[in-house]
C-alpha beads as a LAMMPS data file, in Angstrom:
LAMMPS data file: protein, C-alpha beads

384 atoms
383 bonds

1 atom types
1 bond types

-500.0 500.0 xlo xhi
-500.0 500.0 ylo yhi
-500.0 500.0 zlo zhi

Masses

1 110.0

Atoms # bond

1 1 1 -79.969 -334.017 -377.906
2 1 1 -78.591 -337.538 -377.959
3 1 1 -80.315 -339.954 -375.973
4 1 1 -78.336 -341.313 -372.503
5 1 1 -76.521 -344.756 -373.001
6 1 1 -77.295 -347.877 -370.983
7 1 1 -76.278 -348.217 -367.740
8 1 1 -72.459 -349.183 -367.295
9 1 1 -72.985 -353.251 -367.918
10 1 1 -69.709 -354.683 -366.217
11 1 1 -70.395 -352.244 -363.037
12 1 1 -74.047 -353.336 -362.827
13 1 1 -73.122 -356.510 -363.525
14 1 1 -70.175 -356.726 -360.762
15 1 1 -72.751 -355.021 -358.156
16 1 1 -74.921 -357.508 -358.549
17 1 1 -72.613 -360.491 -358.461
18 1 1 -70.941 -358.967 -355.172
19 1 1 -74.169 -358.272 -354.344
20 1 1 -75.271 -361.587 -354.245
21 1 1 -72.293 -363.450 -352.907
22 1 1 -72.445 -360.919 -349.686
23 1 1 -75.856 -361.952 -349.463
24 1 1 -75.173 -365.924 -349.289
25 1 1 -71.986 -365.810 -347.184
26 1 1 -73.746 -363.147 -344.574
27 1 1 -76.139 -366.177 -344.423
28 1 1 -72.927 -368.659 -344.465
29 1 1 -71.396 -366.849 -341.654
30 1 1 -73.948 -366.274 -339.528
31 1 1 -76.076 -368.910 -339.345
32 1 1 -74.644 -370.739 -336.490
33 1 1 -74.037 -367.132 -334.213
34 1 1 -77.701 -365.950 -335.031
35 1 1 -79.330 -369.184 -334.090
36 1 1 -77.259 -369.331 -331.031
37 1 1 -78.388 -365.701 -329.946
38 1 1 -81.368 -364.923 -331.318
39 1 1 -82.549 -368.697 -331.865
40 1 1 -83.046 -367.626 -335.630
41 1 1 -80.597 -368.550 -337.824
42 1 1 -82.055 -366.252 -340.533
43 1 1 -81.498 -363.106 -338.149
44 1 1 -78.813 -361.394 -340.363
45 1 1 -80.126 -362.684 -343.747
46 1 1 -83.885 -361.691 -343.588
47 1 1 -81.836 -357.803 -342.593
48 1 1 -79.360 -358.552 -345.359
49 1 1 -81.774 -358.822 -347.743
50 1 1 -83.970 -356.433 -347.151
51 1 1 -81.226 -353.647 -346.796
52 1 1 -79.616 -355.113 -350.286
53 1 1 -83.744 -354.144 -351.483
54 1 1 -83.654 -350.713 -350.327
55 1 1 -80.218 -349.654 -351.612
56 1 1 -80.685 -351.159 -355.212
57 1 1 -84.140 -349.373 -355.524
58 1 1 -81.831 -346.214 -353.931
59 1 1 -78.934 -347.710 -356.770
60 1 1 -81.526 -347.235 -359.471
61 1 1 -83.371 -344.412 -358.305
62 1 1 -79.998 -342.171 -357.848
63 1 1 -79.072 -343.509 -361.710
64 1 1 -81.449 -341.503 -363.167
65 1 1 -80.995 -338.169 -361.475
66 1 1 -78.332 -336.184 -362.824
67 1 1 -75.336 -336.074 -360.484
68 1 1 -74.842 -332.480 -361.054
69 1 1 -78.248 -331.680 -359.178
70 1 1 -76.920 -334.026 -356.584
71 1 1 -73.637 -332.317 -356.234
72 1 1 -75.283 -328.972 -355.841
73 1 1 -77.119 -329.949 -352.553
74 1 1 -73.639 -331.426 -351.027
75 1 1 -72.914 -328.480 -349.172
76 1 1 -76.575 -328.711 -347.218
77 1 1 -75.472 -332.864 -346.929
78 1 1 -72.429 -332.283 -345.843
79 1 1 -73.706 -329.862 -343.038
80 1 1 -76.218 -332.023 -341.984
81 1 1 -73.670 -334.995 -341.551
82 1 1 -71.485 -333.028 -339.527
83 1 1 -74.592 -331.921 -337.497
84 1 1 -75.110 -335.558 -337.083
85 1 1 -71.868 -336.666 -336.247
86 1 1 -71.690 -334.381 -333.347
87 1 1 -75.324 -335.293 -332.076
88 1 1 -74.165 -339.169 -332.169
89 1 1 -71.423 -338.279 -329.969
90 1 1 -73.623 -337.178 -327.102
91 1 1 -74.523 -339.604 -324.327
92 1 1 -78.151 -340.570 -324.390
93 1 1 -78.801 -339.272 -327.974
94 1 1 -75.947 -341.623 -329.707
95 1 1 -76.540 -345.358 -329.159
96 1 1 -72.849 -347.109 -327.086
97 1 1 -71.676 -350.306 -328.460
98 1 1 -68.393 -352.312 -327.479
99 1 1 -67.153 -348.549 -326.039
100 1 1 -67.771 -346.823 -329.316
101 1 1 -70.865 -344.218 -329.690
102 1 1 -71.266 -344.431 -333.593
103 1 1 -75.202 -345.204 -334.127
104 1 1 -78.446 -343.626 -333.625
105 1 1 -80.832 -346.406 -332.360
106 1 1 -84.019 -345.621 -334.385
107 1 1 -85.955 -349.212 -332.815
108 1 1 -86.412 -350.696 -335.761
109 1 1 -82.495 -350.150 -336.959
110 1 1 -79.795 -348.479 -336.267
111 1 1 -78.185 -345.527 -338.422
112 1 1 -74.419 -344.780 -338.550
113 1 1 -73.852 -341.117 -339.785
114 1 1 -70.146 -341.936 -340.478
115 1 1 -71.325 -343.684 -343.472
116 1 1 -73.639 -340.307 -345.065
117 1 1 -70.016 -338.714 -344.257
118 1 1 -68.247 -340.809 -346.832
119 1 1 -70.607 -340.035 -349.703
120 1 1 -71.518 -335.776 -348.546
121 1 1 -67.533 -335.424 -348.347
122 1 1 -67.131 -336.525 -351.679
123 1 1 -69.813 -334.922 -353.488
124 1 1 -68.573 -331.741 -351.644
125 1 1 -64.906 -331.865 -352.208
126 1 1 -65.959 -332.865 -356.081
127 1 1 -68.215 -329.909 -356.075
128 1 1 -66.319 -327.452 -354.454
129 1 1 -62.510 -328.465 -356.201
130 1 1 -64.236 -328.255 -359.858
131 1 1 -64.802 -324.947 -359.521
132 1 1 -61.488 -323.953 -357.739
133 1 1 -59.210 -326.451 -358.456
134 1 1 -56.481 -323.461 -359.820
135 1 1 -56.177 -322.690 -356.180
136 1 1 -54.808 -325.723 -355.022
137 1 1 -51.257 -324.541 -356.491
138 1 1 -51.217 -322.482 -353.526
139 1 1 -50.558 -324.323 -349.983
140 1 1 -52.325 -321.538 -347.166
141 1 1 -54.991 -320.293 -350.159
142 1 1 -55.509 -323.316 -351.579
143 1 1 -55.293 -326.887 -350.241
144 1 1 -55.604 -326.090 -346.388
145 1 1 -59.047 -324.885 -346.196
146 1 1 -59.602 -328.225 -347.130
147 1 1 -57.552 -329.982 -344.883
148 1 1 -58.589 -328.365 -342.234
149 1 1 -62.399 -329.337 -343.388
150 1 1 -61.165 -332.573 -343.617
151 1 1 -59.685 -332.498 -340.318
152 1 1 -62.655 -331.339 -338.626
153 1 1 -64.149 -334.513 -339.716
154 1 1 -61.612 -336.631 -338.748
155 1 1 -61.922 -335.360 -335.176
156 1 1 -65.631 -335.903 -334.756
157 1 1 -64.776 -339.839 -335.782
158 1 1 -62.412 -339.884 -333.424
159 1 1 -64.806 -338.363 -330.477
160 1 1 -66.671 -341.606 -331.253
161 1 1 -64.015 -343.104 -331.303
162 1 1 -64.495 -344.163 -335.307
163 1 1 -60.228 -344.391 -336.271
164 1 1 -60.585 -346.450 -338.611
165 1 1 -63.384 -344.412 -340.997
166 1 1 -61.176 -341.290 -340.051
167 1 1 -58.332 -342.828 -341.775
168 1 1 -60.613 -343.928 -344.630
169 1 1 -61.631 -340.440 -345.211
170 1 1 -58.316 -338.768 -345.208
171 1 1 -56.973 -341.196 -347.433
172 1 1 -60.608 -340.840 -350.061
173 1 1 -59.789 -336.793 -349.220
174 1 1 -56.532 -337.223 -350.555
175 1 1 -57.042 -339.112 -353.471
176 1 1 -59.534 -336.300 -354.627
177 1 1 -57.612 -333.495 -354.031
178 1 1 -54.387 -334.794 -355.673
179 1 1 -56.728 -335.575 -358.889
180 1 1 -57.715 -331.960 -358.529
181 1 1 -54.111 -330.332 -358.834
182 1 1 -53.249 -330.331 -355.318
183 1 1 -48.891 -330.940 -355.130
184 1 1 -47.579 -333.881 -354.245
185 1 1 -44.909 -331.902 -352.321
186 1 1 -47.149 -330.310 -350.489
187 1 1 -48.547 -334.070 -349.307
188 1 1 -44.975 -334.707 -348.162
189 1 1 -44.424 -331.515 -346.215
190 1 1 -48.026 -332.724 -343.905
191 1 1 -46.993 -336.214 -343.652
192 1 1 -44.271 -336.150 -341.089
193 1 1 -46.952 -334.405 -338.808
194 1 1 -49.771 -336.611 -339.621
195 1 1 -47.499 -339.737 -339.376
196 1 1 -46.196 -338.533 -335.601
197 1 1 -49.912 -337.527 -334.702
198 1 1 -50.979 -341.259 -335.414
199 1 1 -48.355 -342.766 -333.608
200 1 1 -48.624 -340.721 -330.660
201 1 1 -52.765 -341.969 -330.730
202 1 1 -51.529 -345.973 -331.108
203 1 1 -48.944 -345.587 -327.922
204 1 1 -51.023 -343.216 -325.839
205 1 1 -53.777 -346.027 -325.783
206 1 1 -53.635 -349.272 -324.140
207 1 1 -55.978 -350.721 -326.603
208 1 1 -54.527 -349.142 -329.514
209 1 1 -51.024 -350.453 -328.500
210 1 1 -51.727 -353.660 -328.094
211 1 1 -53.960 -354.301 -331.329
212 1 1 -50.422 -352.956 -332.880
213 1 1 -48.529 -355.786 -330.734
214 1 1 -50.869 -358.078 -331.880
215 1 1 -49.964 -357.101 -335.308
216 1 1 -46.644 -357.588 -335.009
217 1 1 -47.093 -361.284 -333.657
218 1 1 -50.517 -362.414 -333.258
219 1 1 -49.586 -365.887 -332.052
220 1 1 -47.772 -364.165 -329.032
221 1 1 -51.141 -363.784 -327.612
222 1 1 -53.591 -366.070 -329.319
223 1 1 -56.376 -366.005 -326.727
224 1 1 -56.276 -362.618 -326.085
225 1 1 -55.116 -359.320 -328.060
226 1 1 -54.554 -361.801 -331.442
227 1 1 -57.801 -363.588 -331.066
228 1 1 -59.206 -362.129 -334.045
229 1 1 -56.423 -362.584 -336.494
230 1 1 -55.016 -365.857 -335.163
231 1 1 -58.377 -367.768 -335.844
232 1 1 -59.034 -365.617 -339.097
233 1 1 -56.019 -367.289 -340.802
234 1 1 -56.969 -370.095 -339.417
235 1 1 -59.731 -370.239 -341.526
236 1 1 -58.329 -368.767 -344.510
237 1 1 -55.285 -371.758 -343.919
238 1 1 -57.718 -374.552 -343.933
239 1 1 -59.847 -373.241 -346.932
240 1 1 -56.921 -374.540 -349.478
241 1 1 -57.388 -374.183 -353.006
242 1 1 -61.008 -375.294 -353.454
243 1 1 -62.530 -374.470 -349.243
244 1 1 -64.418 -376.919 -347.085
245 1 1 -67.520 -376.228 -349.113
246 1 1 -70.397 -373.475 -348.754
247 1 1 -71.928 -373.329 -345.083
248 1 1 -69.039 -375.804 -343.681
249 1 1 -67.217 -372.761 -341.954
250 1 1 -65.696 -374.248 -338.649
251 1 1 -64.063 -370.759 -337.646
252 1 1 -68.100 -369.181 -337.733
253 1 1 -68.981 -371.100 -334.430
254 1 1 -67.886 -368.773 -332.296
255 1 1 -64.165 -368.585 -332.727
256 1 1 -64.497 -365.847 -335.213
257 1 1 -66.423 -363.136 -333.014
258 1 1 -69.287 -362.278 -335.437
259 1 1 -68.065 -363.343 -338.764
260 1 1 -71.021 -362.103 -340.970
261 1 1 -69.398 -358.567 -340.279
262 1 1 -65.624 -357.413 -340.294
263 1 1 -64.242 -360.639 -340.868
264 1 1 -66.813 -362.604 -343.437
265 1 1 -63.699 -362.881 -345.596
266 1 1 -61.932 -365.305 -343.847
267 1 1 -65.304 -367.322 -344.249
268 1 1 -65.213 -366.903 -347.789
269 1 1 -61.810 -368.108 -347.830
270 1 1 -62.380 -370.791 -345.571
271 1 1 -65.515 -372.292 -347.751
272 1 1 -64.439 -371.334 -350.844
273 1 1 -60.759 -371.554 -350.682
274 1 1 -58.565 -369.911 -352.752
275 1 1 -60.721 -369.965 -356.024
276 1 1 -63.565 -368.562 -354.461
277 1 1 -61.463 -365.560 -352.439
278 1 1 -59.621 -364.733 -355.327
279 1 1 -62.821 -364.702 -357.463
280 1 1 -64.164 -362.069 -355.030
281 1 1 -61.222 -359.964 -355.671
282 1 1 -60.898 -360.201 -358.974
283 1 1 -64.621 -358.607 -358.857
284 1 1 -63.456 -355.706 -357.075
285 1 1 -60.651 -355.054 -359.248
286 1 1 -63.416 -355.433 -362.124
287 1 1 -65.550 -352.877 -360.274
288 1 1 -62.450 -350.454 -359.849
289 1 1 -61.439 -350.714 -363.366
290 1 1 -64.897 -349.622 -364.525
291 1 1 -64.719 -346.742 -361.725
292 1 1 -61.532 -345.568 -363.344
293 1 1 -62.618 -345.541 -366.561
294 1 1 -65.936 -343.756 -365.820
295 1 1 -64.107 -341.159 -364.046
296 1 1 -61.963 -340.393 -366.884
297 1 1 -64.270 -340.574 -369.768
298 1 1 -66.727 -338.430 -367.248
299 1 1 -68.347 -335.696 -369.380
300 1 1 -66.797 -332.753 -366.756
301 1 1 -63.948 -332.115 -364.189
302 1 1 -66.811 -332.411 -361.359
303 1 1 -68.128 -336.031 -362.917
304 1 1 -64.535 -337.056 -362.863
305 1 1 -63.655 -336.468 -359.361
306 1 1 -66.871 -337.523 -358.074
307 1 1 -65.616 -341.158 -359.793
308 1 1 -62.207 -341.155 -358.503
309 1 1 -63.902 -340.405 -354.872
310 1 1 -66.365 -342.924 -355.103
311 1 1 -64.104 -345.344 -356.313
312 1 1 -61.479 -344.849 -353.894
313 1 1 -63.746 -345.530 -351.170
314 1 1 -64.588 -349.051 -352.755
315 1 1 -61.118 -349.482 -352.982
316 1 1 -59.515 -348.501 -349.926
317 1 1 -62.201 -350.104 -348.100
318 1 1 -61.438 -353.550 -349.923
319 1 1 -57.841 -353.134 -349.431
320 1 1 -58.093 -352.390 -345.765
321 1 1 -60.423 -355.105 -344.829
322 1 1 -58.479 -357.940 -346.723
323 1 1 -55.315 -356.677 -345.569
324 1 1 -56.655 -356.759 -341.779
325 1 1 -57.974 -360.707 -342.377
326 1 1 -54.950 -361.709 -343.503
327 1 1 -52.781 -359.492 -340.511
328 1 1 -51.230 -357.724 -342.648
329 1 1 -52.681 -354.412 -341.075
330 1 1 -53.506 -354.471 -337.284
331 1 1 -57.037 -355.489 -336.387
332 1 1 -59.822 -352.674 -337.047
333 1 1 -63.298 -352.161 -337.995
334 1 1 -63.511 -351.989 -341.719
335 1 1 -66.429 -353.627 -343.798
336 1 1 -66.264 -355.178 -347.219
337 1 1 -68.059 -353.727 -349.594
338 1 1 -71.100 -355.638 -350.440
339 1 1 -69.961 -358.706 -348.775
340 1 1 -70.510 -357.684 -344.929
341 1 1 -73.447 -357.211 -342.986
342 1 1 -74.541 -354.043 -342.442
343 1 1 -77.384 -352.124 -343.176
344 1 1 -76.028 -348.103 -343.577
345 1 1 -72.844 -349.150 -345.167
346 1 1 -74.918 -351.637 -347.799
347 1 1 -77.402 -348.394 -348.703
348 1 1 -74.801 -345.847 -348.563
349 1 1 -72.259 -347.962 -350.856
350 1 1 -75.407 -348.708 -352.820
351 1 1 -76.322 -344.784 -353.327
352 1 1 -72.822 -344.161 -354.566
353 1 1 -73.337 -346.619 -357.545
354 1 1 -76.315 -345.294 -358.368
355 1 1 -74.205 -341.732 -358.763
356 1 1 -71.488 -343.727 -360.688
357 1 1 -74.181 -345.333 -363.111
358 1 1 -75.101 -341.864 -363.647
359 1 1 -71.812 -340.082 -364.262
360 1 1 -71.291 -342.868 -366.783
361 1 1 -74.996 -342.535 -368.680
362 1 1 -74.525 -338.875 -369.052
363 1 1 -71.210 -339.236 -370.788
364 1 1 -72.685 -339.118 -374.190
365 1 1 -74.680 -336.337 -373.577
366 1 1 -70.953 -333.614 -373.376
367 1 1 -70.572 -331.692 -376.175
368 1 1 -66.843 -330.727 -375.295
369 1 1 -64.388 -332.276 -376.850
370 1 1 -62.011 -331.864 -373.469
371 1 1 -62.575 -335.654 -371.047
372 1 1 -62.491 -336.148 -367.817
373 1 1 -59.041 -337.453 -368.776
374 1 1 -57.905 -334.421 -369.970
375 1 1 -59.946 -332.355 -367.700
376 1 1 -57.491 -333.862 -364.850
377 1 1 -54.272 -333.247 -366.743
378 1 1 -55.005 -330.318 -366.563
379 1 1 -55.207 -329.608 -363.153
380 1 1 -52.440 -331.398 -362.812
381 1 1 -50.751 -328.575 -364.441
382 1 1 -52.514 -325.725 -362.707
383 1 1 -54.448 -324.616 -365.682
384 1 1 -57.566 -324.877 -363.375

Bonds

1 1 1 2
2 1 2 3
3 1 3 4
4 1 4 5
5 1 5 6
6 1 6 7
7 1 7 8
8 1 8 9
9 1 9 10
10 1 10 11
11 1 11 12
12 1 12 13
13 1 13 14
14 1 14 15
15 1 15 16
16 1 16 17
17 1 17 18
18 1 18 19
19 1 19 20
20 1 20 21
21 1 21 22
22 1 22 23
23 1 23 24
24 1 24 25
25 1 25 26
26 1 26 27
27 1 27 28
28 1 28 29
29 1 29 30
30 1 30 31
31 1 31 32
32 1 32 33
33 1 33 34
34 1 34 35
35 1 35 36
36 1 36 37
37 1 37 38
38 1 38 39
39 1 39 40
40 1 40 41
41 1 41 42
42 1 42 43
43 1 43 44
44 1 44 45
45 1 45 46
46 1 46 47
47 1 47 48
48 1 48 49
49 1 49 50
50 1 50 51
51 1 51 52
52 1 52 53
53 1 53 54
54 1 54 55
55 1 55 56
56 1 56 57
57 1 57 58
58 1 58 59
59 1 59 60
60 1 60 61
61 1 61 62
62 1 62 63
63 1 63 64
64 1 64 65
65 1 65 66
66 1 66 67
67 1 67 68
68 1 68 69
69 1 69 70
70 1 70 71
71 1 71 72
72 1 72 73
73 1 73 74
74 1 74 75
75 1 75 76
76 1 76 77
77 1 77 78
78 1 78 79
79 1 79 80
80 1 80 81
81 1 81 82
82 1 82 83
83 1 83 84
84 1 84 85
85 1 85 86
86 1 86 87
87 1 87 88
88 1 88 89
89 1 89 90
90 1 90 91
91 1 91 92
92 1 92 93
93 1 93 94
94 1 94 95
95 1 95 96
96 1 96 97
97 1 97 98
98 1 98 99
99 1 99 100
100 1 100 101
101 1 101 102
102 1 102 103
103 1 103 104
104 1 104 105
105 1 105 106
106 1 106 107
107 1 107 108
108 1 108 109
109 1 109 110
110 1 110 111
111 1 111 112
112 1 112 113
113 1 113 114
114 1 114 115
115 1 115 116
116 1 116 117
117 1 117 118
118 1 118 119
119 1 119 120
120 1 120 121
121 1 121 122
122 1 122 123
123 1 123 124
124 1 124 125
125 1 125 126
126 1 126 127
127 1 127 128
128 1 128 129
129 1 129 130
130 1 130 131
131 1 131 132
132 1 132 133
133 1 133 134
134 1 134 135
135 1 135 136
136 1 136 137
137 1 137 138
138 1 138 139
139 1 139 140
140 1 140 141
141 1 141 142
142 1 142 143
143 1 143 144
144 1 144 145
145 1 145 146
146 1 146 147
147 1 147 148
148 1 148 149
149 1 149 150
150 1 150 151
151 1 151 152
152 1 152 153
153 1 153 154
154 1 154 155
155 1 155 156
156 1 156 157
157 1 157 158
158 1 158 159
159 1 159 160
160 1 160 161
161 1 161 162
162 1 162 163
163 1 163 164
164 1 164 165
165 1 165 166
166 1 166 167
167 1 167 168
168 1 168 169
169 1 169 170
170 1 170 171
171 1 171 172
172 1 172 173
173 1 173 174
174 1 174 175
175 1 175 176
176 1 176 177
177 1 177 178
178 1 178 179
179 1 179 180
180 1 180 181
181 1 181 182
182 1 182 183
183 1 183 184
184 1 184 185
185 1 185 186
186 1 186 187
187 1 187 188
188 1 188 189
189 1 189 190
190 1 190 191
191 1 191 192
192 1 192 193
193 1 193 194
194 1 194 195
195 1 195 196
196 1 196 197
197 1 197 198
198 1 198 199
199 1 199 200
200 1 200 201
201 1 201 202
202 1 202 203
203 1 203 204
204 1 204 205
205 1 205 206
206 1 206 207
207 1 207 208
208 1 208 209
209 1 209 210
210 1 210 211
211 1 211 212
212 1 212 213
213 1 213 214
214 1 214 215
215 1 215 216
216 1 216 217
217 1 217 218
218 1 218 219
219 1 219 220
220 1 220 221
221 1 221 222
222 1 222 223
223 1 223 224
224 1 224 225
225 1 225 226
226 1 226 227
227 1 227 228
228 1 228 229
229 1 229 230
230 1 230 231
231 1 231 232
232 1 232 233
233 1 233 234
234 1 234 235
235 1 235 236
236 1 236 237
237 1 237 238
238 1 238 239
239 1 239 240
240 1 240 241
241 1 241 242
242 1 242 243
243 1 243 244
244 1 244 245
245 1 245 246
246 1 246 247
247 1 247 248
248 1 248 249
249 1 249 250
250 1 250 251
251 1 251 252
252 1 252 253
253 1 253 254
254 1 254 255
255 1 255 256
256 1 256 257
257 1 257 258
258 1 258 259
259 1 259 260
260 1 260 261
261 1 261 262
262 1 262 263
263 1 263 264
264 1 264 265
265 1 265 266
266 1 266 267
267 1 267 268
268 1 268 269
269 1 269 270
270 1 270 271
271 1 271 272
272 1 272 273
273 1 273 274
274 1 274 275
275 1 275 276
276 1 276 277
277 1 277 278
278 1 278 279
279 1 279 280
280 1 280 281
281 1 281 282
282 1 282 283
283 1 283 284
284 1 284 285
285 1 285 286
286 1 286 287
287 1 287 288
288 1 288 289
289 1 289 290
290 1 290 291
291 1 291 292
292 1 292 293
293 1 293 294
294 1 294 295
295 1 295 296
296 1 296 297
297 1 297 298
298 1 298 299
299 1 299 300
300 1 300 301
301 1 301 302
302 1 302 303
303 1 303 304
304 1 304 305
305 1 305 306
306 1 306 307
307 1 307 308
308 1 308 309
309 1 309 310
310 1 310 311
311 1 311 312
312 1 312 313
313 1 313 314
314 1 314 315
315 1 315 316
316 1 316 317
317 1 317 318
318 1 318 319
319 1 319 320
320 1 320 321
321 1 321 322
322 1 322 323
323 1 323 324
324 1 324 325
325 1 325 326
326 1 326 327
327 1 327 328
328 1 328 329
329 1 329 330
330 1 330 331
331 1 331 332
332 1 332 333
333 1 333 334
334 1 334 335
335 1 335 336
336 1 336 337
337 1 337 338
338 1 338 339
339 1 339 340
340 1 340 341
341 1 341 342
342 1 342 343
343 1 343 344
344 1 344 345
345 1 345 346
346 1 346 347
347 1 347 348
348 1 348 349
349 1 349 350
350 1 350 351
351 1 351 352
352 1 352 353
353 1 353 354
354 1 354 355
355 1 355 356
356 1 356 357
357 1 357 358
358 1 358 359
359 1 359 360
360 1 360 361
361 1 361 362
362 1 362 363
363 1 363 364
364 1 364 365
365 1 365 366
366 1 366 367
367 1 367 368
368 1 368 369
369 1 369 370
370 1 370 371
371 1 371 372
372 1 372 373
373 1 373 374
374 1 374 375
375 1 375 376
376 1 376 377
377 1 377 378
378 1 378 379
379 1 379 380
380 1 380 381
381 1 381 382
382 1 382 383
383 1 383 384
């Protein structure tokens, strides 16, 4: 038996490099707002890093455990989230922040089982489409047991409300089961409904609608519904090519509502400038680069799509978030990867590393000749 490789070096290597600029700016960003409410300006970074500890030792720990005795447990983690997402959804069990009930308050921390969602759902569809991936030629037989798993999900977020992570898991959901042989066609023939469902949920909310007007013009109301946006390109305006310089963030005293979280890119902009922000997304294009190629060098069909998933999530994520700082989505509640605070969504993002360190280290140990590439061309074709 040939020994596993090394661990992936340019995804370790970008991990840690996110790793530690998300550390730095958290501190950056929220300096100023922690000292003013909890007269500590080390609040958020003393959390930071010690949630950054847990989920590399998690990182590392996962690495070395074959995802394929992961994946076979998904089913039990993927009931258990559910389980949780409807328990978080209860008043007086689920903790209520800014109208949303997405946390259970545990004293010490709080825990956000949207974010155990992410990774269970992808293990599970990964588990569950390498073994019947033929089927998904079939629309009724095939692909809508799924959706309709997927679906079930997506209303649980949206009890919370949690819209945003709904849409990120339909779109991660997606991603997976198109890799797996689902039809494009069959995609298009859903999307009119799904499309027409999501706009009826923006216009039958007042708050929904007018983040979308916002959108549209977010200088139409600057001190209200635009708020966020207006003074987030603000600060990614007066960042210029080289920034103000680390910690000199004018938009973090209060004009960006906590900036260590949703919006901590607009900091990085602002105190970096344009170097520095585009550095930070070159990383993540590094990142999903290696994530594509581990996913189609993965030694079997359920390696590859376990890749693709966790990948996509990076992705997506990234995309969303930057594309919401610079208002070119309406405003909603999407961290960056490594970069934001956050304690779940750092160990959680974390975890699925470790799994993608370990899809990639047990590459050499498949004696098939048939790659993860070639695994997924042929479900593509229906071959199963």
């Amino acid at each position: 038996m040939k020994r596993k490789r090394e661990y992936d070096f340019w995804l370790l290597f970008t991990v840690m490099v996110l790793l530690a600029i998300g550390v730095i700016m958290v501190f950056s960003a929220s300096s100023y707002y922690a000292a003013y409410n909890w007269n500590n300006k080390f609040h958020f970074l003393i959390r930071q890093l010690l949630w950054s500890c847990v989920g590399l030792v998690c990182m590392f720990v996962i690495s070395n455990i074959d995802y394929r005795r992961l994946a076979i447990i998904s089913p039990v983690l993927m009931l258990i989230s559910i389980v949780l997402l409807i328990l978080v959804a209860i008043p007086g069990i689920g903790a209520k922040y800014n109208d949303a009930r997405r946390w259970f308050n545990l004293g010490f921390t709080t825990f956000q089982p949207s974010e155990l969602m992410k990774l269970s759902l992808i293990m599970f569809l990964s588990f569950s489409l390498a073994k019947n991936s033929g089927k998904l030629r079939f629309f009724f037989r095939g692909l809508v047991p799924y959706l309709l798993i997927v679906g079930f999900v997506d209303l649980l977020l949206l009890l919370e409300p949690h819209y945003s992570c709904a849409v990120l898991i339909t779109l991660v959901a997606v991603v997976i089961l198109f890799c797996a042989g689902a039809r494009i066609f069959h995609f298009l023939a859903i999307g009119v409904p799904t499309m027409a469902a999501a706009a009826y949920l923006v216009i039958s909310s007042e708050y929904r609608l007018q983040r979308f007007l916002a959108f549209l013009d977010p200088f139409a109301d600057p001190q209200g519904s635009g708020y966020q946006a207006v003074n987030s390109l603000y600060a990614i305006a007066s960042g210029s090519i080289f920034g103000r310089g680390l910690g000199k963030s004018l938009q973090k005293y209060l004009y960006i509502p906590e900036p260590q979280n949703d919006f901590i890119f607009s900091i990085v902009a602002e105190e970096l400038g344009f170097v520095g922000a585009f550095t930070v997304i070159v990383l993540f294009l590094l990142l999903i680069w290696r994530g594509v190629r581990i996913s189609m060098n993965a030694p079997d069909m359920m390696g590859s799509l376990m890749a693709i998933g966790i990948t996509s999530l990076v992705a997506i994520e990234t995309i969303i978030n930057i594309a919401v700082v610079t208002a070119t989505l309406p405003v909603t509640g999407m961290p960056l990867p490594f970069i934001s605070y956050g304690g779940t969504s750092m160990l959680f993002v974390l975890a699925s590393m470790g799994i993608l360190l370990n899809i990639s280290r047990n590459s050499v140990n498949n004696f098939n000749p048939v790659r993860g590439s070639e695994l997924l061309k042929r479900a593509r074709q229906g071959e199963g």
